[in-house]
Every structure is written in C-alpha cells, then in structure tokens.
Biopython code that builds the backbone (N, CA, C, O; Angstrom):
import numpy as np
from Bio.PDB.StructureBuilder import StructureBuilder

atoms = [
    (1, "UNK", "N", (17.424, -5.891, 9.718)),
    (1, "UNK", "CA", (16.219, -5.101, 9.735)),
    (1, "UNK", "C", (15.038, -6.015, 9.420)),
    (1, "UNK", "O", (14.992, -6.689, 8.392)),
    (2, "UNK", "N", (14.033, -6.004, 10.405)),
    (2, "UNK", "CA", (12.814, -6.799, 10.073)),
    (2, "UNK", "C", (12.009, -5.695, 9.540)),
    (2, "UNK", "O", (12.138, -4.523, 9.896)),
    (3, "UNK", "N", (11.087, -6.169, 8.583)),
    (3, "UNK", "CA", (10.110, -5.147, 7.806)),
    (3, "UNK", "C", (8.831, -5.703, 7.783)),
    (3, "UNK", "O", (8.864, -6.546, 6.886)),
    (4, "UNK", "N", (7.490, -5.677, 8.395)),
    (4, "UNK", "CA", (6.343, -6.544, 8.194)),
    (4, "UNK", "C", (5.681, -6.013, 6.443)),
    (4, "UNK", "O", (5.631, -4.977, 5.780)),
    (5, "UNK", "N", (5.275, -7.438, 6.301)),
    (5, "UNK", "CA", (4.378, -6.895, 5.383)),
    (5, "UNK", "C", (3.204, -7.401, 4.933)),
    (5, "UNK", "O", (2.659, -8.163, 5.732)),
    (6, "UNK", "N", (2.654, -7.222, 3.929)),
    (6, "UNK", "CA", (0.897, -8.554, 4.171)),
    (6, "UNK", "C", (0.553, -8.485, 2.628)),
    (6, "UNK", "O", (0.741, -7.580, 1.815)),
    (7, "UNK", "N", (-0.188, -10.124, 2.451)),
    (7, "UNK", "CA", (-0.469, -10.008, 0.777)),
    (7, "UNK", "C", (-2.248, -9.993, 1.083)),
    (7, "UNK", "O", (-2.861, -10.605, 1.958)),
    (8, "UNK", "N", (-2.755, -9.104, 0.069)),
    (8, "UNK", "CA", (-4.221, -8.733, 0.400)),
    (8, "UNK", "C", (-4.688, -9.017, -0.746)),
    (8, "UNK", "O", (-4.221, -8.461, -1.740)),
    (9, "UNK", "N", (-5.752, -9.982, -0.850)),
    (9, "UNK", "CA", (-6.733, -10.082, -2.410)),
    (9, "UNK", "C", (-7.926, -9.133, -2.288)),
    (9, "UNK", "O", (-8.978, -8.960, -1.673)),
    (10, "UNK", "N", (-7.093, -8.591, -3.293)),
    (10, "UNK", "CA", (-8.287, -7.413, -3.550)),
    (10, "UNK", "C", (-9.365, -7.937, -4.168)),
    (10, "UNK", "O", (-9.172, -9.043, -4.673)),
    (11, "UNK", "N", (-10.869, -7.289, -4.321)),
    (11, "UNK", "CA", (-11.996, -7.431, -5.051)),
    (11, "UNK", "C", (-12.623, -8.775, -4.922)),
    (11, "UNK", "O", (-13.376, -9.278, -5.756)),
    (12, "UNK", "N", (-12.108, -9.497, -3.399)),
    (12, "UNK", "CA", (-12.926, -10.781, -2.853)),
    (12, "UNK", "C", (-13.073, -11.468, -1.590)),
    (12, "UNK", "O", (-12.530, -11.206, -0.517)),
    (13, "UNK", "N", (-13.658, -12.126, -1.798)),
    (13, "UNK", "CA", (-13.589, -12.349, -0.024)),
    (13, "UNK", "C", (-13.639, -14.046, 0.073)),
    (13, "UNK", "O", (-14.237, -14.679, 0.942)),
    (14, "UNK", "N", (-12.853, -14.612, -1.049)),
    (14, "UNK", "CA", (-12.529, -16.093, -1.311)),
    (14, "UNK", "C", (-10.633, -16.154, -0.584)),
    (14, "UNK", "O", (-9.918, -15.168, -0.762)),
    (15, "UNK", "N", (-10.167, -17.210, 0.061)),
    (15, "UNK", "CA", (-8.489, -17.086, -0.455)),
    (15, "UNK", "C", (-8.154, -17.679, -1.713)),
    (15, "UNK", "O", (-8.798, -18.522, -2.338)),
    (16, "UNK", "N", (-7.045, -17.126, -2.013)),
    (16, "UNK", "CA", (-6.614, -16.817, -3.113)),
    (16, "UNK", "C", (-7.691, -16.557, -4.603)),
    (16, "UNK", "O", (-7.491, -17.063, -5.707)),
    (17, "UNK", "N", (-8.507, -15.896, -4.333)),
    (17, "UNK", "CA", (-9.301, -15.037, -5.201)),
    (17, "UNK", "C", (-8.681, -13.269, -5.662)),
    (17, "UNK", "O", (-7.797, -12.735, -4.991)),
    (18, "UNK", "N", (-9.208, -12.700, -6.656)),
    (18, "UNK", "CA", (-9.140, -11.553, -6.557)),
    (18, "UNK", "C", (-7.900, -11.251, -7.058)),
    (18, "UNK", "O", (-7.311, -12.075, -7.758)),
    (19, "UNK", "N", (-7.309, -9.925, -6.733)),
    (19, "UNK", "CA", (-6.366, -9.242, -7.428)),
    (19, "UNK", "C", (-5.346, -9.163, -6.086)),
    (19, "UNK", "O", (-5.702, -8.543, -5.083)),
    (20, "UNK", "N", (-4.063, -9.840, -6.162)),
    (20, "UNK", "CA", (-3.485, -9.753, -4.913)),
    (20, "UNK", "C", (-2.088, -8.702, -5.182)),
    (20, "UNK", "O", (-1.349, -8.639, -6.165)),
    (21, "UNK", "N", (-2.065, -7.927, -3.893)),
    (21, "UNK", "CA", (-1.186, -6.848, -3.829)),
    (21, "UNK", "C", (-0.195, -7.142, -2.307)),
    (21, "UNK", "O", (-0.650, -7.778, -1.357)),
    (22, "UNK", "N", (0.692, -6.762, -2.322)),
    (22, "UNK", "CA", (1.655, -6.649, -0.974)),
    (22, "UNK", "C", (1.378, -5.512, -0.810)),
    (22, "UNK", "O", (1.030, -4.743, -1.705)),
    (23, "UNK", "N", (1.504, -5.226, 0.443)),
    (23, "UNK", "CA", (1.250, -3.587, 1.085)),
    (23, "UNK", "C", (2.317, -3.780, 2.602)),
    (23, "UNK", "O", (2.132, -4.356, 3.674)),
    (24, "UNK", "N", (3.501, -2.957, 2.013)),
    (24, "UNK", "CA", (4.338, -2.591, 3.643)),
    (24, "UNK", "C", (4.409, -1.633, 4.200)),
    (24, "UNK", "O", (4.771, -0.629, 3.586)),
    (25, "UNK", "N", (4.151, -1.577, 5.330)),
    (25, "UNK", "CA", (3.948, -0.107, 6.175)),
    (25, "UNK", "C", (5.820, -0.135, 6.762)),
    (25, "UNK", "O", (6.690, -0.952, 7.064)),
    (26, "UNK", "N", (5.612, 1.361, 6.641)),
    (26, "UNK", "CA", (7.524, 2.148, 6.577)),
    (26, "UNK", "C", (7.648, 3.166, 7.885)),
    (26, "UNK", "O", (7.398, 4.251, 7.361)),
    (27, "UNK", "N", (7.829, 3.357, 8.916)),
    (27, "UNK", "CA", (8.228, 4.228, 9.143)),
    (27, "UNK", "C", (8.961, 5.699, 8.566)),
    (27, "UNK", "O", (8.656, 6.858, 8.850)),
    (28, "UNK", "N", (10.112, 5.151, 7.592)),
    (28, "UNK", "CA", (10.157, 6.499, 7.043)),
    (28, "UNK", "C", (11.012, 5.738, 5.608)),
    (28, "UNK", "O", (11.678, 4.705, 5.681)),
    (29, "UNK", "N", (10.826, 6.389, 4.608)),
    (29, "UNK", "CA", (10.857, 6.010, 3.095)),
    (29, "UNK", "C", (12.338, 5.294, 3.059)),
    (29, "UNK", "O", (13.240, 5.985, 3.533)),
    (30, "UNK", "N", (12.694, 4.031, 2.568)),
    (30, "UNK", "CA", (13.905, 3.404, 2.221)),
    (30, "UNK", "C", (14.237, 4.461, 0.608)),
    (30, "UNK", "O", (13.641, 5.320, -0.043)),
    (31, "UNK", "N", (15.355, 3.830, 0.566)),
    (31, "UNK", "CA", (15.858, 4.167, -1.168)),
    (31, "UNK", "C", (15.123, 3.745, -1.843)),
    (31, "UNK", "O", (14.680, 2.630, -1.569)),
    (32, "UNK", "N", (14.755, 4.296, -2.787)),
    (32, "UNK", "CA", (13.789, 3.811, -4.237)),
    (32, "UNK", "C", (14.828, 2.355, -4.520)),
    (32, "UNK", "O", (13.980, 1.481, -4.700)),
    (33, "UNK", "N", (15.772, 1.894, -4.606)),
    (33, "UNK", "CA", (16.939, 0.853, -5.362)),
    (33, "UNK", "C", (16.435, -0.131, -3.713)),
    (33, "UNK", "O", (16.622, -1.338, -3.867)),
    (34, "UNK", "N", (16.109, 0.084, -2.895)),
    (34, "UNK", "CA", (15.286, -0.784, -1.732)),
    (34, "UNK", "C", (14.187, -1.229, -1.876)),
    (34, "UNK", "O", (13.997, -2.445, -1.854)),
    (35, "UNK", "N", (13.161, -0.306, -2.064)),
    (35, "UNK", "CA", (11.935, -0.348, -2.602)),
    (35, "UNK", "C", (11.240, -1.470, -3.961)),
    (35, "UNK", "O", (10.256, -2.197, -4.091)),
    (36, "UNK", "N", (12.535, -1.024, -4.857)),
    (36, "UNK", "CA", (12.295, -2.002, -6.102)),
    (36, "UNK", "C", (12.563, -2.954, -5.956)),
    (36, "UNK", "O", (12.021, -3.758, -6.714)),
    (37, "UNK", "N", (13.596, -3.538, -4.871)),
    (37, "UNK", "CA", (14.123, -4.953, -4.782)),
    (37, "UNK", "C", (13.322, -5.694, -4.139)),
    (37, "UNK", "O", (13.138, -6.884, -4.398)),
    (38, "UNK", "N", (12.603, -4.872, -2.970)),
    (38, "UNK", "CA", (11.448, -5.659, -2.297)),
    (38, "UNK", "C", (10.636, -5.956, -3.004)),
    (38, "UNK", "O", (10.467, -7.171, -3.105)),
    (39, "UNK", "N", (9.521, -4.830, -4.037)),
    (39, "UNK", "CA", (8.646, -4.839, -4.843)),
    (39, "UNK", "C", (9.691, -6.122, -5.457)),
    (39, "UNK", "O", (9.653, -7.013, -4.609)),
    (40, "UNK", "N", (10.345, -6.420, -6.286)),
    (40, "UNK", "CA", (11.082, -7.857, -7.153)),
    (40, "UNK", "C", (10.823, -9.149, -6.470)),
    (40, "UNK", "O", (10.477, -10.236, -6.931)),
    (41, "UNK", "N", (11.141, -8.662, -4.940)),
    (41, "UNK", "CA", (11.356, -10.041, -3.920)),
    (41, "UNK", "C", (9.403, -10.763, -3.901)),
    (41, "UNK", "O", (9.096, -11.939, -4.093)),
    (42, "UNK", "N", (8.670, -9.885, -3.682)),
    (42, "UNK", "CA", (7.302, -9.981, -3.534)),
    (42, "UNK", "C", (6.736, -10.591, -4.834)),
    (42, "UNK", "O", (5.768, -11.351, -4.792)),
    (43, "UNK", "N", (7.417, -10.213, -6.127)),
    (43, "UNK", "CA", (6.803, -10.655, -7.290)),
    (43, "UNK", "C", (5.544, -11.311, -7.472)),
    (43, "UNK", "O", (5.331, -12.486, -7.773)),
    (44, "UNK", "N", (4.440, -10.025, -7.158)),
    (44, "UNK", "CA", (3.367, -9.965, -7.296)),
    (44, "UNK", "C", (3.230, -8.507, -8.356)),
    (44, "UNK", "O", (4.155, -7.698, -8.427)),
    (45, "UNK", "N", (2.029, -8.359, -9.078)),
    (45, "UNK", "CA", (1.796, -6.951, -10.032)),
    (45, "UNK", "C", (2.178, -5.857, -8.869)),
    (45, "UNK", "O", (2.977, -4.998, -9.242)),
    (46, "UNK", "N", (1.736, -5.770, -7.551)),
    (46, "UNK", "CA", (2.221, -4.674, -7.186)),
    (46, "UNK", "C", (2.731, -4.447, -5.938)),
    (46, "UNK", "O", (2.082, -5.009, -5.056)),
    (47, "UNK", "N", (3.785, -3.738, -5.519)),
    (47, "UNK", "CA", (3.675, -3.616, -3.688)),
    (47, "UNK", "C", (3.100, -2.328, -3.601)),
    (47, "UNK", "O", (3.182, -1.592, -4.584)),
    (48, "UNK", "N", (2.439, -1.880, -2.409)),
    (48, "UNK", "CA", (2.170, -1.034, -1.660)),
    (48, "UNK", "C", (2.912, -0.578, -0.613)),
    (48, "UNK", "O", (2.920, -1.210, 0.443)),
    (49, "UNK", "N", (3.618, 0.559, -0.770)),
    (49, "UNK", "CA", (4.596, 1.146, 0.276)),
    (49, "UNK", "C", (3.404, 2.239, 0.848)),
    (49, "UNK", "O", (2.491, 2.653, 0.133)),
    (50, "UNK", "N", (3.598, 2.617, 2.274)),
    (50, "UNK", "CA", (3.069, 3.439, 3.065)),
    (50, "UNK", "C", (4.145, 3.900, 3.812)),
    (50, "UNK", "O", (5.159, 3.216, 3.956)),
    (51, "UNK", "N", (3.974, 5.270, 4.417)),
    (51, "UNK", "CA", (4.466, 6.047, 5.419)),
    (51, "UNK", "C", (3.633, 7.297, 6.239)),
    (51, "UNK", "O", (3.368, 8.433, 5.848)),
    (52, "UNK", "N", (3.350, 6.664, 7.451)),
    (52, "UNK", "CA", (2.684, 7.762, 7.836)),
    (52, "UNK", "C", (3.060, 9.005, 7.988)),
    (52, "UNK", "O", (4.200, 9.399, 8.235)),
    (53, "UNK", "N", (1.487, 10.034, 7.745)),
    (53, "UNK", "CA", (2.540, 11.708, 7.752)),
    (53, "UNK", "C", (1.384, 12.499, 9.039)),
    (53, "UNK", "O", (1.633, 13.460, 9.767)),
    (54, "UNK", "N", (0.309, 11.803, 8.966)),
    (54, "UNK", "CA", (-0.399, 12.320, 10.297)),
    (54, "UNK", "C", (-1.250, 11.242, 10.801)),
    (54, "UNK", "O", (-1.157, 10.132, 10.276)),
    (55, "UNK", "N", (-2.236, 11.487, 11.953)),
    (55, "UNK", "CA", (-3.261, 10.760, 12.045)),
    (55, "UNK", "C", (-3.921, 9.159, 10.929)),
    (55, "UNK", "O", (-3.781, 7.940, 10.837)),
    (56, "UNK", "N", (-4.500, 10.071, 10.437)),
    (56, "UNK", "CA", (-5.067, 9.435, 9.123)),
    (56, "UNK", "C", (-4.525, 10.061, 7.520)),
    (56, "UNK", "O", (-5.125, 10.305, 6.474)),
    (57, "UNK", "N", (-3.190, 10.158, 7.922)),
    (57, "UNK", "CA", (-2.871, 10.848, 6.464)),
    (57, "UNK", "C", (-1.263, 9.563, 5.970)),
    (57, "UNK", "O", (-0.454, 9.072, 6.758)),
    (58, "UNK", "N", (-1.333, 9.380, 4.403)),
    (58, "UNK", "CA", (-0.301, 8.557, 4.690)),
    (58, "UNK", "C", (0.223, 8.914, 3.036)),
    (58, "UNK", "O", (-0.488, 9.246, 2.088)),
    (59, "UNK", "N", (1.801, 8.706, 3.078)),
    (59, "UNK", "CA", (2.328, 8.981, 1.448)),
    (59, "UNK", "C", (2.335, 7.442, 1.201)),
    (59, "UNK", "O", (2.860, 6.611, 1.942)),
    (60, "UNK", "N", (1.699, 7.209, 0.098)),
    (60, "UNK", "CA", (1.976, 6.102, -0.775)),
    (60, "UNK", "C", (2.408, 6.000, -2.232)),
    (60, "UNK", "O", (2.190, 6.880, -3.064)),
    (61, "UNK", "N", (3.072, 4.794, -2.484)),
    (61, "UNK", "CA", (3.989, 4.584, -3.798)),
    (61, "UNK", "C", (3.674, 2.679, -3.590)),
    (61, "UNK", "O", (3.363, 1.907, -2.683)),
    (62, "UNK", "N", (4.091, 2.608, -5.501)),
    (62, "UNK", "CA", (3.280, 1.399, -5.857)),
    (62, "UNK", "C", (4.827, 1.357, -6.335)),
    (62, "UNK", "O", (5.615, 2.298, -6.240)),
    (63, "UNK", "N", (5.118, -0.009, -6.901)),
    (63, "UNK", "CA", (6.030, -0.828, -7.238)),
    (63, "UNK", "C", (5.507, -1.948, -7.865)),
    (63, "UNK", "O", (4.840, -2.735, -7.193)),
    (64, "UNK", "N", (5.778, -2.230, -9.517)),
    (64, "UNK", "CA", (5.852, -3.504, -10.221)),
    (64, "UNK", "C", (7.152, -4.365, -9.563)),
    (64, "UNK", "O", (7.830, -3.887, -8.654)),
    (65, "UNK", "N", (7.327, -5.284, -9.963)),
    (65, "UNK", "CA", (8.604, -6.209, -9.631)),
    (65, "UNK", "C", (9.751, -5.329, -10.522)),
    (65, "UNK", "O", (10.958, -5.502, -10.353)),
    (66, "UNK", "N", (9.284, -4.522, -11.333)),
    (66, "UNK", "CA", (10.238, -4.069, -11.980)),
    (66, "UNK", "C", (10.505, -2.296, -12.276)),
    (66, "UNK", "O", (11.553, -1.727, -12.583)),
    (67, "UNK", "N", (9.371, -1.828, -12.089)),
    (67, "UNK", "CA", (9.579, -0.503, -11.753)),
    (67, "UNK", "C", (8.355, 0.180, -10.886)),
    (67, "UNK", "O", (7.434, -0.575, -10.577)),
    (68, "UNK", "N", (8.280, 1.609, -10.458)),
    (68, "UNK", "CA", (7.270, 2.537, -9.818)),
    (68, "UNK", "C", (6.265, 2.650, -10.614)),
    (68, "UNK", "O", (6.584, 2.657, -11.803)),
    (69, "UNK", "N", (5.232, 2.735, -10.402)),
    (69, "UNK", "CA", (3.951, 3.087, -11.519)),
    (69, "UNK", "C", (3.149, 3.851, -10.677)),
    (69, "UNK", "O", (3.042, 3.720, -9.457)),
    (70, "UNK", "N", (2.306, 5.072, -11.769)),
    (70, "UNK", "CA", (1.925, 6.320, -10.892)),
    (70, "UNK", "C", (0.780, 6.249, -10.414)),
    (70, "UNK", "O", (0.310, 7.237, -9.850)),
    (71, "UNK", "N", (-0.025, 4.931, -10.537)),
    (71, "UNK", "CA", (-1.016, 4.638, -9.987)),
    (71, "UNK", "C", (-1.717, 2.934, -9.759)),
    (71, "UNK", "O", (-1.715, 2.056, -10.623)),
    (72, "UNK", "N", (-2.151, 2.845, -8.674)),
    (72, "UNK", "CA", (-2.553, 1.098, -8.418)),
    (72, "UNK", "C", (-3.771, 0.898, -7.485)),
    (72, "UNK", "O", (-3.564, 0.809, -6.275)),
    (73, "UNK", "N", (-4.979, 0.825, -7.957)),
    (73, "UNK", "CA", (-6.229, 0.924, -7.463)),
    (73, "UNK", "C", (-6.377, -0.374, -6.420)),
    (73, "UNK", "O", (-6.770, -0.313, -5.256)),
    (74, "UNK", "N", (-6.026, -1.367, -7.032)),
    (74, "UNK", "CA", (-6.064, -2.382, -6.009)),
    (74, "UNK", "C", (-5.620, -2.373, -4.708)),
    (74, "UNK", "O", (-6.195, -2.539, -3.633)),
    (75, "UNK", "N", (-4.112, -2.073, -5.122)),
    (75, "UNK", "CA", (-3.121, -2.142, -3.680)),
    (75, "UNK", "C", (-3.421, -0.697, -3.278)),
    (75, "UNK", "O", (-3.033, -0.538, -2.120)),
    (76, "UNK", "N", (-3.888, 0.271, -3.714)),
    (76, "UNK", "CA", (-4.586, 1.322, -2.828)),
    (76, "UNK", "C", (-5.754, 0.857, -1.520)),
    (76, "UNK", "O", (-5.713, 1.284, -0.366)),
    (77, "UNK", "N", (-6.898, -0.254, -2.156)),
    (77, "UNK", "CA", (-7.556, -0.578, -1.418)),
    (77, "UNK", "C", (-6.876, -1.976, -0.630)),
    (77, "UNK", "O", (-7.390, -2.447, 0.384)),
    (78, "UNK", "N", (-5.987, -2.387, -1.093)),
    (78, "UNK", "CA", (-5.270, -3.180, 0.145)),
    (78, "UNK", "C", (-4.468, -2.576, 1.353)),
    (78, "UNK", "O", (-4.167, -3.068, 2.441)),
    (79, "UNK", "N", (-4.241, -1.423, 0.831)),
    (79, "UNK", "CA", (-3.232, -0.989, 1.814)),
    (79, "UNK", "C", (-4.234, 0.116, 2.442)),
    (79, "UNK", "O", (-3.788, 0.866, 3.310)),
    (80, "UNK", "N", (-5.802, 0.250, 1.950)),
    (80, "UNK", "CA", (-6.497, 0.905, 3.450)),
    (80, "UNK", "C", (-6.707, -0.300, 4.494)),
    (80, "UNK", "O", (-6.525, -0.272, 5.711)),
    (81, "UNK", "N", (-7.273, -1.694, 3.439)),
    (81, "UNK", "CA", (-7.416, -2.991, 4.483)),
    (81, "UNK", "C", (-6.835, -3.172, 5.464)),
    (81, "UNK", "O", (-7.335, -3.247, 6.586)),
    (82, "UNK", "N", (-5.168, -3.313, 5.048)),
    (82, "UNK", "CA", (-4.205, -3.325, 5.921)),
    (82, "UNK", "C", (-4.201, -2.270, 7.191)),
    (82, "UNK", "O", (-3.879, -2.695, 8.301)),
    (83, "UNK", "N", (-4.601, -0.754, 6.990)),
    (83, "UNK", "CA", (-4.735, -0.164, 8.257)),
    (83, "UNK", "C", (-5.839, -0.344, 8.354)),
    (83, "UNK", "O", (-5.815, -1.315, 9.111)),
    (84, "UNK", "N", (-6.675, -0.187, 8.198)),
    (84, "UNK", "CA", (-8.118, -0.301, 9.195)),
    (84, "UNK", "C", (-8.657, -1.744, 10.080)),
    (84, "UNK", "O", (-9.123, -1.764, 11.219)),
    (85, "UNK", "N", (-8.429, -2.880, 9.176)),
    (85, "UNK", "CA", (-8.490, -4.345, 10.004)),
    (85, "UNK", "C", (-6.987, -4.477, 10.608)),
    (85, "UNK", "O", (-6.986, -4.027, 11.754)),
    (86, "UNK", "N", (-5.870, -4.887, 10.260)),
    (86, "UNK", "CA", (-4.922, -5.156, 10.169)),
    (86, "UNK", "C", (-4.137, -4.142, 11.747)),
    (86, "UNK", "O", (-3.805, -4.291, 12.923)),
    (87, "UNK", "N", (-4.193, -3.305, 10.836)),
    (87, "UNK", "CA", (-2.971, -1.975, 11.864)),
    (87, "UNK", "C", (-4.122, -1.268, 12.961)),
    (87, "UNK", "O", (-3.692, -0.562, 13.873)),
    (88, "UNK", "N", (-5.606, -1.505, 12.806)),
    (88, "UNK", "CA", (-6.728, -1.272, 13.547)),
    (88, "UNK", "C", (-6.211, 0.646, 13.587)),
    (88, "UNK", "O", (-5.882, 1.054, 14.701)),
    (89, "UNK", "N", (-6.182, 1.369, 12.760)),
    (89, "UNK", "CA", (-5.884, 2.851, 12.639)),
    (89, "UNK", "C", (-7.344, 2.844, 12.573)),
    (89, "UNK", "O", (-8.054, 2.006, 12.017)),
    (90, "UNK", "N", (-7.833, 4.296, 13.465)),
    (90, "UNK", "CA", (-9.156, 4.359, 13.658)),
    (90, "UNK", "C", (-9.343, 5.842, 13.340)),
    (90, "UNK", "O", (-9.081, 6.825, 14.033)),
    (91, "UNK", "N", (-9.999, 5.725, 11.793)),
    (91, "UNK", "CA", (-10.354, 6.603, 11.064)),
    (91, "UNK", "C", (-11.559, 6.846, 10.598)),
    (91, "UNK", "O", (-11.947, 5.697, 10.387)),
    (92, "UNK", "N", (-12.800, 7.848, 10.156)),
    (92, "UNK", "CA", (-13.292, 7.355, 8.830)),
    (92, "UNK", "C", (-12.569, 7.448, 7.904)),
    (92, "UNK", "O", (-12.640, 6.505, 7.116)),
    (93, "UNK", "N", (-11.935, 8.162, 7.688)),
    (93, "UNK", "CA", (-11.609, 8.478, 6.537)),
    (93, "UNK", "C", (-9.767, 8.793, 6.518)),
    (93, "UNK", "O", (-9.033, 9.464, 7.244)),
    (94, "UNK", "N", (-9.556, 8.026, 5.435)),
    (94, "UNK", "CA", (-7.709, 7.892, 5.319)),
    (94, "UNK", "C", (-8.053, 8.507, 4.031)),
    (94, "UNK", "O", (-9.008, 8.410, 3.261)),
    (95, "UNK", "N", (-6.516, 9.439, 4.062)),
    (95, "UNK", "CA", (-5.903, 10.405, 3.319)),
    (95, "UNK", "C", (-5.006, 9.730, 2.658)),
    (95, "UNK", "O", (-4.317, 9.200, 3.529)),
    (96, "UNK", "N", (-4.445, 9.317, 1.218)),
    (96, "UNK", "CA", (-3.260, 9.141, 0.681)),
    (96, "UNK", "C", (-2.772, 10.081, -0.263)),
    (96, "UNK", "O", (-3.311, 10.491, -1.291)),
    (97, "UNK", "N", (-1.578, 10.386, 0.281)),
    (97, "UNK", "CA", (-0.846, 11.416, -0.864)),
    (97, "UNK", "C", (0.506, 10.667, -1.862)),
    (97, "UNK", "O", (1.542, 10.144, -1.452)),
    (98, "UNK", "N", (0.107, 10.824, -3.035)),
    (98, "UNK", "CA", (0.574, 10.206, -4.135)),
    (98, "UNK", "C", (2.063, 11.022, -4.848)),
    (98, "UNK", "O", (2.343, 12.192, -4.585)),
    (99, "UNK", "N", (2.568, 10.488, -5.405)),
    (99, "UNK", "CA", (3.679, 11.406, -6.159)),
    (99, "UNK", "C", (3.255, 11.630, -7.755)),
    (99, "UNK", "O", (3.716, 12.534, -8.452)),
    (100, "UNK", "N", (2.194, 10.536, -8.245)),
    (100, "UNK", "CA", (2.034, 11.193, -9.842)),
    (100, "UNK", "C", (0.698, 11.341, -9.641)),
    (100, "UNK", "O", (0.319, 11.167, -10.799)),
    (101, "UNK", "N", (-0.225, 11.524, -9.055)),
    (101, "UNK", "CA", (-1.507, 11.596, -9.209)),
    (101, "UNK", "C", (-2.451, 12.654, -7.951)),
    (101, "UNK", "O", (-3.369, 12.428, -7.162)),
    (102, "UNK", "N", (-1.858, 13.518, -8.212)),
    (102, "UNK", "CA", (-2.331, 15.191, -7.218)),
    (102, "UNK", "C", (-1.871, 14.794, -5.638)),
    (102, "UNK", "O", (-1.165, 13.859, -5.258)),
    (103, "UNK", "N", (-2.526, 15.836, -4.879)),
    (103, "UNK", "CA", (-2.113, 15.728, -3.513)),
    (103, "UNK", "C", (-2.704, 14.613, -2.921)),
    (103, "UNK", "O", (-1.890, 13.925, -2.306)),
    (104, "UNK", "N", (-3.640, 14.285, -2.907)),
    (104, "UNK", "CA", (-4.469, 13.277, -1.998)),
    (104, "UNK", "C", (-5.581, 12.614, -2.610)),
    (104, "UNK", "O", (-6.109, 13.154, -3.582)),
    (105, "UNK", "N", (-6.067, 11.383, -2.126)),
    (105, "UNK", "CA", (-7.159, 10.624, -2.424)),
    (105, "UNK", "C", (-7.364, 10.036, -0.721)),
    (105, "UNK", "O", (-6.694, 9.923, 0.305)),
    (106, "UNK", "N", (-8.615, 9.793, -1.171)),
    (106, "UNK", "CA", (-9.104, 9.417, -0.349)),
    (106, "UNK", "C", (-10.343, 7.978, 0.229)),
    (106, "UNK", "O", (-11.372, 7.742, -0.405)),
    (107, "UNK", "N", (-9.966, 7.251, 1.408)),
    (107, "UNK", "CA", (-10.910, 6.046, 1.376)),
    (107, "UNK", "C", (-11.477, 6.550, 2.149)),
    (107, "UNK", "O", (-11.073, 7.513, 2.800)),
    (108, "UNK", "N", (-13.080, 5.739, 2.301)),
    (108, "UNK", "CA", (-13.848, 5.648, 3.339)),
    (108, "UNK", "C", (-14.075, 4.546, 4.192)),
    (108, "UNK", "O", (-14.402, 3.559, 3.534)),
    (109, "UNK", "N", (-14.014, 4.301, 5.649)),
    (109, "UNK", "CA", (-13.743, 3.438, 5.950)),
    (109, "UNK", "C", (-15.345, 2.862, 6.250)),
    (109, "UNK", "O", (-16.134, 3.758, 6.553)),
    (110, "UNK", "N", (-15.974, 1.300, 6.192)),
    (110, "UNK", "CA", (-17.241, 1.161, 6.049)),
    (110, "UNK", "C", (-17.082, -0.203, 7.278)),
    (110, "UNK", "O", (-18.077, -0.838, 7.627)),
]
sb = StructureBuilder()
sb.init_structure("model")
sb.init_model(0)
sb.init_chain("A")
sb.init_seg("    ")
for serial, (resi, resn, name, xyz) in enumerate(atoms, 1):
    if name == "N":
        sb.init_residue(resn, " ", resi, " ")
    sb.init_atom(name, np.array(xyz, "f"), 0.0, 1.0, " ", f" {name:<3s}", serial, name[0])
structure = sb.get_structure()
C-alpha cells in the first residue's frame, strides 16, 4: 500500500522554519494501531490524518508519535495548505469535523 503524505511548516514561509506537521490524506480511516504507527514513523509533534466526507467537508484526527490528541492548530492549518495548494480542492471555505472538539471548524481559503 502506497500512502502520500507531506511535511508543512506551519507559521512561515522560510524552509525549515516554523512549526512542522505531517498531514496524510486517506481515502477511508485505517485502524487507530495504523494511524499511531505512522504518526511514530513521522516523528514529528503531530500528523494530520484527513478523510474526505463531501465537497469541502473533511473528518480530521491529530496524532503525537505517541498518542491521539483532541486538538492541533498547526497541522489543522497544514492540512488546509495541503488541500488548497497541494491537492488544488477548490473551495472558499473547508469544513473539518473533529472527534473531541464539536462538529466542525472551519478555514478560509485566502
């Protein structure tokens, strides 16, 4: 199984500046015991898992190298980077729905 994925520095526009996050886009959700091993393999503060659920709507989940955490501001805004430059998804506005932090948030795309 090939899986793409991308490391994004957040909060700069230097390389290797900023706050860097992995963000992998999923077709449809692996095992959490998958998830964590990748998040381990990446050993960066966080991965960014995505799965699309519509258009511009997508479930996301964060990963330390070592466990899920219910929220990750950075790799939130890496993983809109990733679709809007990257995956070129043509939105204003992307939807993410979270598992510890209500139904949805939302980016604007600029």
């Amino acid at each position: 199984m090939s899986l793409p994925y991308y490391i994004v520095n957040a909060f700069t526009d230097l390389p290797f500046g900023g706050n860097p996050a992995a963000v992998m886009p999923l077709d449809q959700w692996l095992p959490d015991h998958q998830l964590q091993a990748l998040a381990a393999q990446h050993n960066l503060s966080e991965t960014a898992f995505f799965v699309p659920v519509a258009a511009s709507t997508f479930e996301l989940r964060w990963f330390t190298p070592v466990e899920e955490v219910p929220l990750c501001g950075h790799a939130t805004l890496a993983t809109a980077h990733v679709l809007l430059r990257e995956l070129q998804v043509s939105a204003e506005t992307l939807s993410f729905q979270t598992r510890f932090r209500g139904s949805a948030s939302r980016a604007t795309a600029r």
